[in-house]
BAPATOR-662816 format. One record per residue (C-alpha): residue in one letter; x, y, z. Coordinates in pm, whole numbers. Layout:
BAPATOR-662816
{site "A" {X Y Z}}
...
This chain:
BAPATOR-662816
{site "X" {0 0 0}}
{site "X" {126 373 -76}}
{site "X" {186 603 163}}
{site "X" {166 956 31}}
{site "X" {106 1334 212}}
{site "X" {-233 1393 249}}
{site "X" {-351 1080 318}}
{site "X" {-646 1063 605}}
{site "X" {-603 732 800}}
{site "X" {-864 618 1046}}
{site "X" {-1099 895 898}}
{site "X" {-911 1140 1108}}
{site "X" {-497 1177 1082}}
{site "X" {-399 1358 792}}
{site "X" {-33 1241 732}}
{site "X" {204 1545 679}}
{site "X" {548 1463 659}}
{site "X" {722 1162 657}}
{site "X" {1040 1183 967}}
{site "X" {1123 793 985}}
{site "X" {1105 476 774}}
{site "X" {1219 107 818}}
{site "X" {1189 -238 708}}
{site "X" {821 -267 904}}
{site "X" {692 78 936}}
{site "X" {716 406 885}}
{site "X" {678 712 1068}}
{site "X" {463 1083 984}}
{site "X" {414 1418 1130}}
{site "X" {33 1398 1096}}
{site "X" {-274 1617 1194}}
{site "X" {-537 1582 1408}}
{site "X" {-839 1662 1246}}
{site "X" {-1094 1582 1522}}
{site "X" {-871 1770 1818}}
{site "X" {-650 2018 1611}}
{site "X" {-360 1919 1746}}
{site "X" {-16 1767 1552}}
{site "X" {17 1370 1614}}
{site "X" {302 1121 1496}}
{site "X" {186 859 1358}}
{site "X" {384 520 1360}}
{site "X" {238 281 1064}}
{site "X" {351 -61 1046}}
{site "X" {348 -310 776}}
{site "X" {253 -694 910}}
{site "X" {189 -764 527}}
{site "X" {612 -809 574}}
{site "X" {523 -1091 712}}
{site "X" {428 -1413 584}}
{site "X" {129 -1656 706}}
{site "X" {55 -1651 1076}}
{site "X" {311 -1452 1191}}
{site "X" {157 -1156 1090}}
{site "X" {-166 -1234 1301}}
{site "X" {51 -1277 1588}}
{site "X" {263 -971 1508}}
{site "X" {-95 -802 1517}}
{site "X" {-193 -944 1843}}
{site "X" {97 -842 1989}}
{site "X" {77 -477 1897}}
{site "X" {-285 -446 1982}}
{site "X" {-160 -615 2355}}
{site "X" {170 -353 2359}}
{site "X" {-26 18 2223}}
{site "X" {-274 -140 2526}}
{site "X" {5 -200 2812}}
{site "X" {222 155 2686}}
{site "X" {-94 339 2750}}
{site "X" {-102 254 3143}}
{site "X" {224 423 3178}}
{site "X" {180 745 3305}}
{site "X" {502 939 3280}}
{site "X" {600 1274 3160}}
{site "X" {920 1150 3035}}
{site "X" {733 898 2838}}
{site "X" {579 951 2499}}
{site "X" {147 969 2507}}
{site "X" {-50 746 2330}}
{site "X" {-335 847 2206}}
{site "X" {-488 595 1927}}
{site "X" {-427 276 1795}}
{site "X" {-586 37 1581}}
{site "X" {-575 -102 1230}}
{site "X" {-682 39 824}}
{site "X" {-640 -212 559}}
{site "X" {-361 -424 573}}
{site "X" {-130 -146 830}}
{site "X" {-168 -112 1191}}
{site "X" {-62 241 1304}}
{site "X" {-34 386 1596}}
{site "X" {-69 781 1690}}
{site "X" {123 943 1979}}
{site "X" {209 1295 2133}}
{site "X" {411 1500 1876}}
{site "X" {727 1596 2012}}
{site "X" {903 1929 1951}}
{site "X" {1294 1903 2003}}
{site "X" {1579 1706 1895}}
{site "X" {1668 1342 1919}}
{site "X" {1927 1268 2119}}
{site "X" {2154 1152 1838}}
{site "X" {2134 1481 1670}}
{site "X" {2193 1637 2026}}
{site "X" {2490 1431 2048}}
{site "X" {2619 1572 1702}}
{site "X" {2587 1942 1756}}
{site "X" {2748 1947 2118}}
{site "X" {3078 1774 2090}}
{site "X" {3203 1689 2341}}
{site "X" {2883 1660 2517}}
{site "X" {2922 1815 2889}}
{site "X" {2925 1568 3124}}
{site "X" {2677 1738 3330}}
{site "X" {2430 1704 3037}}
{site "X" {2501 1370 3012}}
{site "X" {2417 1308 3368}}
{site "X" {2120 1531 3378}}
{site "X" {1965 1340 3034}}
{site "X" {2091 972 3243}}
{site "X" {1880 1109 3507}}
{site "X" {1574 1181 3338}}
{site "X" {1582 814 3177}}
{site "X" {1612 629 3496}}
{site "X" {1289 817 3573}}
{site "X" {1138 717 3259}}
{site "X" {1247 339 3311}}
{site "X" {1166 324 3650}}
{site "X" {774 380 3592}}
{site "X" {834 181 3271}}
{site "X" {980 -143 3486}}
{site "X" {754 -116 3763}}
{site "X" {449 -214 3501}}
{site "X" {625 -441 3410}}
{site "X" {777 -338 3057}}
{site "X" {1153 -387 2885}}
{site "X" {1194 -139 2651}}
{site "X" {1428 -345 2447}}
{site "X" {1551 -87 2227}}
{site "X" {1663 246 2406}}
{site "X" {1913 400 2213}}
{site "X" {1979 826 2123}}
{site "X" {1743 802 1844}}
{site "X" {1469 676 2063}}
{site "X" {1523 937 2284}}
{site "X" {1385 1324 2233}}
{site "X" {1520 1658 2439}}
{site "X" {1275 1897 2394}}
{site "X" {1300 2296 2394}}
{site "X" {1288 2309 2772}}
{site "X" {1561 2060 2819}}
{site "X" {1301 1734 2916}}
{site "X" {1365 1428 2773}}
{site "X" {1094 1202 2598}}
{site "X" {1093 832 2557}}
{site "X" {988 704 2206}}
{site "X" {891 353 2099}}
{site "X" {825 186 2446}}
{site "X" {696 -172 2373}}
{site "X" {775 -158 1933}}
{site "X" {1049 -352 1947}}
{site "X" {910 -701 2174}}
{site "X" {567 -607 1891}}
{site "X" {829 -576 1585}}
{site "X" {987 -968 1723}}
{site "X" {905 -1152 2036}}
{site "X" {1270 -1222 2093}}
{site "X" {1448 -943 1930}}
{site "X" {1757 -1147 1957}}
{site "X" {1633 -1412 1692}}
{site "X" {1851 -1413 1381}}
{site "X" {1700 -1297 1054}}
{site "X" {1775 -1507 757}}
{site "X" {2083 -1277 697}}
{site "X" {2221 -1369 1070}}
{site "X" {2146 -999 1174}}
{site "X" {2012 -960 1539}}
{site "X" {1660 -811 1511}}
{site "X" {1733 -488 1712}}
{site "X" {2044 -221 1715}}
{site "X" {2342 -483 1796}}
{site "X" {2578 -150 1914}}
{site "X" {2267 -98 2215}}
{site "X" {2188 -464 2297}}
{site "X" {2282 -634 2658}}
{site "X" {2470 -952 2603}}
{site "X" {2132 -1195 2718}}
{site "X" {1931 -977 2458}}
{site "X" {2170 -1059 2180}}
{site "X" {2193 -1454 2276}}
{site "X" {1892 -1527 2290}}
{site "X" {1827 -1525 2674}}
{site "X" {1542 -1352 2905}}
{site "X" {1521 -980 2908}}
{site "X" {1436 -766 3196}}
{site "X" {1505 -438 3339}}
{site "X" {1885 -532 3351}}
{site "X" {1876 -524 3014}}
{site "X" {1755 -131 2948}}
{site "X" {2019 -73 3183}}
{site "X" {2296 -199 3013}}
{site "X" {2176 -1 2718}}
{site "X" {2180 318 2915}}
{site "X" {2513 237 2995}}
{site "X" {2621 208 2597}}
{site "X" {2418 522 2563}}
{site "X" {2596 682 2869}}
{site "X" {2940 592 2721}}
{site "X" {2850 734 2394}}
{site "X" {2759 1081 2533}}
{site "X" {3080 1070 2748}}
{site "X" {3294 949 2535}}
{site "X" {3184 1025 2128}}
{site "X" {3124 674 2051}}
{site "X" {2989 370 2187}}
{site "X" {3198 130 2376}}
{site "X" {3172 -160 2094}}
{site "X" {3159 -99 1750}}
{site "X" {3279 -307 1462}}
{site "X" {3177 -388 1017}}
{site "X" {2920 -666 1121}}
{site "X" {2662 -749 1394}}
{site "X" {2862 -1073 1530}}
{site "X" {3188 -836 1548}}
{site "X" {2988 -668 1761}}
{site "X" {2808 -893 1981}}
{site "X" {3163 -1070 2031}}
{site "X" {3306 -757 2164}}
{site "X" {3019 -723 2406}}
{site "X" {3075 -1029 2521}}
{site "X" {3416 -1065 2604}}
{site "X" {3588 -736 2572}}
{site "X" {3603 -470 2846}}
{site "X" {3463 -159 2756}}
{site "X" {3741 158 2728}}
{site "X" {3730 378 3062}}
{site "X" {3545 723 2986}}
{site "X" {3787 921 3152}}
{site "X" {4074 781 2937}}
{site "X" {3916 979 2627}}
{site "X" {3746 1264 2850}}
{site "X" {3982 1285 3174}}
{site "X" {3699 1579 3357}}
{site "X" {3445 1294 3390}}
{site "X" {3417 1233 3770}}
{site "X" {3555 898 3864}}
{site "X" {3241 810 4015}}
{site "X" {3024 868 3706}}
{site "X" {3312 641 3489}}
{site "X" {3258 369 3762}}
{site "X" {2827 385 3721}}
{site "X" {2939 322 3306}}
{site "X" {3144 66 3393}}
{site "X" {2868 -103 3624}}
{site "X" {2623 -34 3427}}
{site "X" {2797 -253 3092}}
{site "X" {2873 -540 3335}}
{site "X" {2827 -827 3114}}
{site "X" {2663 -1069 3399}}
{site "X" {2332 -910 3445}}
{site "X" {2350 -987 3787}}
{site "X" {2653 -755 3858}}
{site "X" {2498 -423 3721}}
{site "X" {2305 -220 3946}}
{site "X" {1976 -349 4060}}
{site "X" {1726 -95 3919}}
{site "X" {1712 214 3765}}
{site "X" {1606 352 4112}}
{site "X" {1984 303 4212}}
{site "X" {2118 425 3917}}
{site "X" {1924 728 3951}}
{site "X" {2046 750 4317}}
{site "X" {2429 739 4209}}
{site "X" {2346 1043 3934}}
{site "X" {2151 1248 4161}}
{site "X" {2503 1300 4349}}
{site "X" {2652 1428 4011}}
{site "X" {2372 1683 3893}}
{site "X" {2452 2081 3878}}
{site "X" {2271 2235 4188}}
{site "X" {1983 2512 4119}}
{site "X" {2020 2795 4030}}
{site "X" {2340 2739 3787}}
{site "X" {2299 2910 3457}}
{site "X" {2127 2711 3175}}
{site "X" {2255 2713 2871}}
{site "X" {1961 2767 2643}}
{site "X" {1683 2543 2531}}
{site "X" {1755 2185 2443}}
{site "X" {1955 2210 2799}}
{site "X" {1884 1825 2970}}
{site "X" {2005 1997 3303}}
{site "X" {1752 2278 3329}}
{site "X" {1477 2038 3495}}
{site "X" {1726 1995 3753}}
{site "X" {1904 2389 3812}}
{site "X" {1553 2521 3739}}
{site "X" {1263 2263 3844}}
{site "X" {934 2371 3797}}
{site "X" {996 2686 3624}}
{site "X" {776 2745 3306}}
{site "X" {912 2766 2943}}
{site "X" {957 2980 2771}}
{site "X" {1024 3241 3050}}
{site "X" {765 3406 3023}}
{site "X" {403 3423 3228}}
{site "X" {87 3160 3108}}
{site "X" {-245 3254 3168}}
{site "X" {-319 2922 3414}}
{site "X" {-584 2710 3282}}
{site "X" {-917 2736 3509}}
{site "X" {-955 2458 3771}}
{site "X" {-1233 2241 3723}}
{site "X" {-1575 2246 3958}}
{site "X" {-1523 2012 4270}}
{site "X" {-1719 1696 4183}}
{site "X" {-1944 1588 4461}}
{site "X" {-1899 1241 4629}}
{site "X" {-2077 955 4509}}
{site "X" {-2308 783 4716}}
{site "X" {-2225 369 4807}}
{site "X" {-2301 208 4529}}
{site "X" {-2556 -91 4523}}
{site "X" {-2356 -431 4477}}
{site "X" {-2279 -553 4178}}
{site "X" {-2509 -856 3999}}
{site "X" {-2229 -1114 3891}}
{site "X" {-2440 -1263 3619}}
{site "X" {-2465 -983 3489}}
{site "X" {-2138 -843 3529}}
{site "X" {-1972 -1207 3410}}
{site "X" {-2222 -1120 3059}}
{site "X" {-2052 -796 3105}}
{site "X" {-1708 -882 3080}}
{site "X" {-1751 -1175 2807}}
{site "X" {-1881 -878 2579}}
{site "X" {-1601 -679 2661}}
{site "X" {-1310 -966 2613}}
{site "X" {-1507 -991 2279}}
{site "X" {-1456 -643 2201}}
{site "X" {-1065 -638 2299}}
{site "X" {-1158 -435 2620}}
{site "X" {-965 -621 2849}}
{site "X" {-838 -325 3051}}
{site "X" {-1210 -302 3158}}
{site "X" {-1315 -636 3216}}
{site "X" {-984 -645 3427}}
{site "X" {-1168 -406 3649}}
{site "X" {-1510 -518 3689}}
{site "X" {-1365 -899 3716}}
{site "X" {-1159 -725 4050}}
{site "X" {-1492 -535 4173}}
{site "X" {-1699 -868 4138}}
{site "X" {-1496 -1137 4328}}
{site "X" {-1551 -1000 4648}}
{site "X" {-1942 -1006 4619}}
{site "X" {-1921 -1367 4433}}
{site "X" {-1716 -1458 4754}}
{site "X" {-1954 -1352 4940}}
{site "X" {-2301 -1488 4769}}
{site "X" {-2135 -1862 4684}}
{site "X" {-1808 -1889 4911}}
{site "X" {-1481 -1856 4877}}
{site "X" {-1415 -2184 4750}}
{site "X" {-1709 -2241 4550}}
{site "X" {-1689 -2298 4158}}
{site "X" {-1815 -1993 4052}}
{site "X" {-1577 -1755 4235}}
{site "X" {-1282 -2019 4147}}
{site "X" {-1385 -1984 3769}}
{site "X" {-1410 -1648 3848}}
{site "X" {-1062 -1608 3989}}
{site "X" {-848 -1831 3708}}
{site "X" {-1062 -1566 3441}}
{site "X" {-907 -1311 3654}}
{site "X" {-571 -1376 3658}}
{site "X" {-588 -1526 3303}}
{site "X" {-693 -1151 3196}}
{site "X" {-465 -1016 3400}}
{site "X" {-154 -1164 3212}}
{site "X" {-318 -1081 2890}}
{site "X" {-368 -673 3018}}
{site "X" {-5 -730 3052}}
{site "X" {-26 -715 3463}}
{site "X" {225 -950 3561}}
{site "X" {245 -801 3925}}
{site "X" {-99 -825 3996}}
{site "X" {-124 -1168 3842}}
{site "X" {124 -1340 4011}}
{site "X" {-24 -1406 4352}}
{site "X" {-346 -1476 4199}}
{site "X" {-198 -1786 4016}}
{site "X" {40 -1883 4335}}
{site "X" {-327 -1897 4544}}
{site "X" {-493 -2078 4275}}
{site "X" {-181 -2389 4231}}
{site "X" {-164 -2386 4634}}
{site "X" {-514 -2455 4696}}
{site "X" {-517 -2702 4399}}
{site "X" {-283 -2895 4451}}
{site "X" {-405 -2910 4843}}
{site "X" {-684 -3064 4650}}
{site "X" {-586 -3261 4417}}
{site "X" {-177 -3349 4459}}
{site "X" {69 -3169 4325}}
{site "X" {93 -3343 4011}}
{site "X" {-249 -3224 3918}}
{site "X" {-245 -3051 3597}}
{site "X" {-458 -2752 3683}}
{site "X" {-233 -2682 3967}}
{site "X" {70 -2745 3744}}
{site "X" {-62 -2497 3470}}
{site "X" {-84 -2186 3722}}
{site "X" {287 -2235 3804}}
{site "X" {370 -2236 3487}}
{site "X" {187 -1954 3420}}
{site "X" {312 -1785 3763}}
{site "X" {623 -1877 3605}}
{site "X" {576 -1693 3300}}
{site "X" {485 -1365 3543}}
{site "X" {868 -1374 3699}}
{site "X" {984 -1439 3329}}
{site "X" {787 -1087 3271}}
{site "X" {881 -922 3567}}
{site "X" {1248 -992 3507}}
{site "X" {1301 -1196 3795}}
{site "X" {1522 -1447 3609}}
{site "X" {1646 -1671 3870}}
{site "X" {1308 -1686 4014}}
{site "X" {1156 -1837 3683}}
{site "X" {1446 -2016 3630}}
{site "X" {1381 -2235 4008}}
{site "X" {990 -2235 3935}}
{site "X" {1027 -2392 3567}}
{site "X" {1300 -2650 3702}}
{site "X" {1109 -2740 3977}}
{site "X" {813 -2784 3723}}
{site "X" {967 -3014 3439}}
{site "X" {953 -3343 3598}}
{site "X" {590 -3321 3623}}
{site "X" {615 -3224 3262}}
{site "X" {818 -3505 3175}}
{site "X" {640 -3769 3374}}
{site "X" {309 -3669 3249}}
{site "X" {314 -3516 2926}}
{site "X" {631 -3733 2764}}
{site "X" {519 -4086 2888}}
{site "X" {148 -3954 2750}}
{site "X" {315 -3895 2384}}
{site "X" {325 -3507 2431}}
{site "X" {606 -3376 2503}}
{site "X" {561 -3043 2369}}
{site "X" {496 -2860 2736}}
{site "X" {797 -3012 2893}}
{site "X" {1024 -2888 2512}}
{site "X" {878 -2489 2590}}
{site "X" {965 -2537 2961}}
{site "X" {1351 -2648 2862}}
{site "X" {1334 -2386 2588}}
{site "X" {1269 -2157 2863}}
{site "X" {1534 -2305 3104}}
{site "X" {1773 -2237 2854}}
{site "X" {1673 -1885 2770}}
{site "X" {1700 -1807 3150}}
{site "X" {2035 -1934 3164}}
{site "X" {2148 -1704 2910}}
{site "X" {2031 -1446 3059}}
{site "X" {2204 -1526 3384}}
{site "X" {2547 -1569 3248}}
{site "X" {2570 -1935 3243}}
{site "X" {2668 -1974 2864}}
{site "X" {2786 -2292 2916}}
{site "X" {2501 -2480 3069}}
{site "X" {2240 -2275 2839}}
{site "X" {2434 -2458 2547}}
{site "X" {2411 -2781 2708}}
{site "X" {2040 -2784 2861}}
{site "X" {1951 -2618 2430}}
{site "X" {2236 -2893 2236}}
{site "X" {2009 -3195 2422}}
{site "X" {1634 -3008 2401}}
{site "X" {1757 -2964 2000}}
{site "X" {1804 -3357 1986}}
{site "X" {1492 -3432 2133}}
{site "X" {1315 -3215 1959}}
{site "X" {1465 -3339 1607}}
{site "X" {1376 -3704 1709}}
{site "X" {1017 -3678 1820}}
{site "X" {930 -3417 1522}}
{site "X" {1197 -3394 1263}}
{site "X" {1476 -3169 1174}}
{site "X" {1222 -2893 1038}}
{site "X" {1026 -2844 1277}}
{site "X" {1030 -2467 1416}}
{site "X" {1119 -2533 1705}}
{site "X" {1431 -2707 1643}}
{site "X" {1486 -2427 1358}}
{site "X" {1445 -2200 1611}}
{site "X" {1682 -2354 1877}}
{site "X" {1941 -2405 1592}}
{site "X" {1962 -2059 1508}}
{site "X" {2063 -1969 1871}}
{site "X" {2308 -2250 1913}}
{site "X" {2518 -2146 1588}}
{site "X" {2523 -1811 1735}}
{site "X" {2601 -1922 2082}}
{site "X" {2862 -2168 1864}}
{site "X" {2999 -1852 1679}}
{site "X" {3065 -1615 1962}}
{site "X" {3243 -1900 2195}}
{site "X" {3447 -1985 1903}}
């Protein structure tokens, strides 16, 4: 399909100017004609992609425009609309006026420290409230990043690049990592689980880069690259820029740890080590586009010059108790609204019900169990891994007090619980919970003549122990899940395709 100037998508974004383009998408300056406002608008292509990939590369970004949208941050880029026109999917958020950071980069050489710090700063914010959902933004990188006229930084992209690939560290038929190999944490680029370690190791390439000119690892081809993350020791800042406090080279060097587990635990921390390092008030600023004016002026409007405040709105009086809610009708209520794709909503009235279902039937009775596994169930699918993981711990205890715990039921909410730590970044968590769950898998589902479950729960094993560290045994526990695999389904199967791929990588970069 052409995309030209003029064109009105969704009967309401006329498309402007055309600021970005790749392989999958592209993206406009557009304009708002309902609201008046300037939009960008993000289109991407799933016709790129053959069969049923596309309908899960669909899926995926209807389930990330829903999950970016519950971030509320000012450092983070708005959402506004999202859906699909024809064979596109676009996606409309806030238009930002400034400069990406890449372009920042280019016009300040060498890039103060202090900016550096101050724009640092501002993105542990941003991931913070990003990681607490939970989200990985998987690609954060300068050009991804905005500093607008009053010095603020903006977050682009959250959640396009785990919609653009699942695992953006798969190989494309070319054996390019899906991504921006110069930004990616060692687990990203194997293969292995991501997690808020893994933004952080790209704000430590992208801290290095403002320090020091370039990034720490650079080379003519993606494995050049990914070999140098892996085993070579990224140059000390203050060897190139000798000004740069030795405590800010040390949070760099931390922060590009290649063991996940030896970089700084969140971006609360890192934000903690900055906040020593930031100009105090009061300092001159040097202009717009200056990262450390939030910080030496906070609060203070721009341009400087007085607004006319915008009215306050009338008090809203309190709302009187409502009546409880009917469950049959609210359960007809939220089976429309999964139908619809609203499962933000039915999230909520599933939470407002239980308590009254409890309360007409019991506890343990079948309609508020049913009720509860729906719950959590739409809770992973909304993306709430931190809400759903004590649901599915209750719901495995009390059936396997039940029913053993070998029971299947009981066995699929760990896995699924599983799956929530996986999310939540919590890698040697998931990693204990899925060991501790393949020998059920084995007993049950290999000696039944499906051995499917117990492949994806060695698949995962493996992934985990990438993204701990432990090359070696992630090799191992893949080298024997890719025999197994090839005997019970064949050499083409995608699975073993799929594991092959990330052992002649792994292979590769050990070699």
């Amino acid at each position: 399909m052409t995309v030209t100037t003029g064109r009105v998508v969704a009967g309401r974004y006329e498309l402007s100017t055309l600021i970005g383009q790749g392989g999958m998408g592209q993206v406009w300056t557009a304009y708002d004609q309902r609201l008046d406002r300037r939009v960008a608008v993000k289109l991407l292509r799933p016709d790129k992609v053959a069969g049923q990939e596309a309908d899960e590369l669909r899926r995926r970004f209807v389930r990330e425009c829903r999950v970016t949208a519950q971030v509320d941050h000012p450092g983070l880029v708005t959402v506004h609309d999202a859906g699909s026109e024809g064979e596109e999917l676009f996606l409309v958020m806030q238009y930002v006026d400034g400069a990406d950071l890449s372009d920042h980069l280019a016009e300040h050489e060498p890039y103060p420290w202090q900016w550096a710090v101050a724009v640092a700063a501002q993105l542990c914010a941003v991931l913070s409230a990003v990681h607490a959902v939970p989200i990985v933004h998987r690609d954060l990188k300068p050009r991804n990043v905005m500093v607008k006229q009053d010095g603020t930084v903006t977050v682009l992209d959250l959640g396009v690049a785990s919609v653009m690939d699942a695992d953006t560290t798969r190989l494309t038929h070319t054996g390019t990592p899906i991504g921006s190999p110069a930004y990616m944490a060692p687990e990203q680029a194997m293969g292995g689980a991501v997690g808020p370690y893994t933004d952080l190791y790209a704000l430590g390439v992208l801290l290095h880069e403002l320090l020091s000119g370039d990034v720490p690892f650079a080379g003519s081809t993606a494995l050049g690259v990914l070999h140098r993350h892996l085993y070579e020791p990224p140059l000390p800042v203050r060897r190139v820029r000798p000004e740069v406090p030795e405590a800010l080279e040390a949070l760099v060097l931390r922060l590009l740890a290649k063991d996940p587990q030896h970089r700084p635990a969140s971006a609360q921390e890192v934000y903690e080590d900055l906040a020593l390092l930031l100009p105090a008030r009061g300092m001159p600023t040097g202009g717009p586009l200056d990262p450390t004016r939030p910080f030496v002026r906070p609060h203070a409007p721009w341009p400087d010059r007085a607004r006319t405040p915008a009215p306050r709105p009338a008090p809203v009086p309190p709302v009187a108790e409502a009546e409880k809610p009917d469950v049959a009708r609210a359960v007809d209520e939220v089976k429309r609204l999964l139908g619809e794709g609203r499962i933000t909503q039915a999230v909520d009235i599933l939470g407002a019900i239980l308590p009254t279902a409890a309360e007409q039937h019991g506890e343990r009775s079948p309609v508020v169990r049913t009720l509860r596994k729906q719950y959590a169930a739409t809770l992973m699918d909304d993306g709430q891994y931190r809400r759903a993981l004590p649901e599915l711990r209750r719901l495995a205890d009390e059936r396997a007090a039940e029913a053993g715990q070998a029971d299947p039921q009981s066995l699929r909410h760990r896995f699924d619980a599983a799956q929530c730590l996986e999310q939540l970044g919590e890698a040697a968590a998931a990693l204990a919970e899925y060991r501790a769950l393949l020998p059920y898998y084995e007993n049950q589902y290999v000696a039944a003549g499906d051995p499917d479950l117990a492949h994806d729960v060695r698949r995962r094993i493996g992934h985990l122990l990438l993204a701990l560290g432990d090359r070696a045994a992630a090799h191992d526990t893949l080298a024997r899940l890719l025999h197994d695999v090839e005997r019970v389904h064949g050499p083409g199967h995608p699975l073993a395709a799929d594991i092959r791929r990330t052992l002649q990588w792994l292979g590769q970069v050990r070699g």
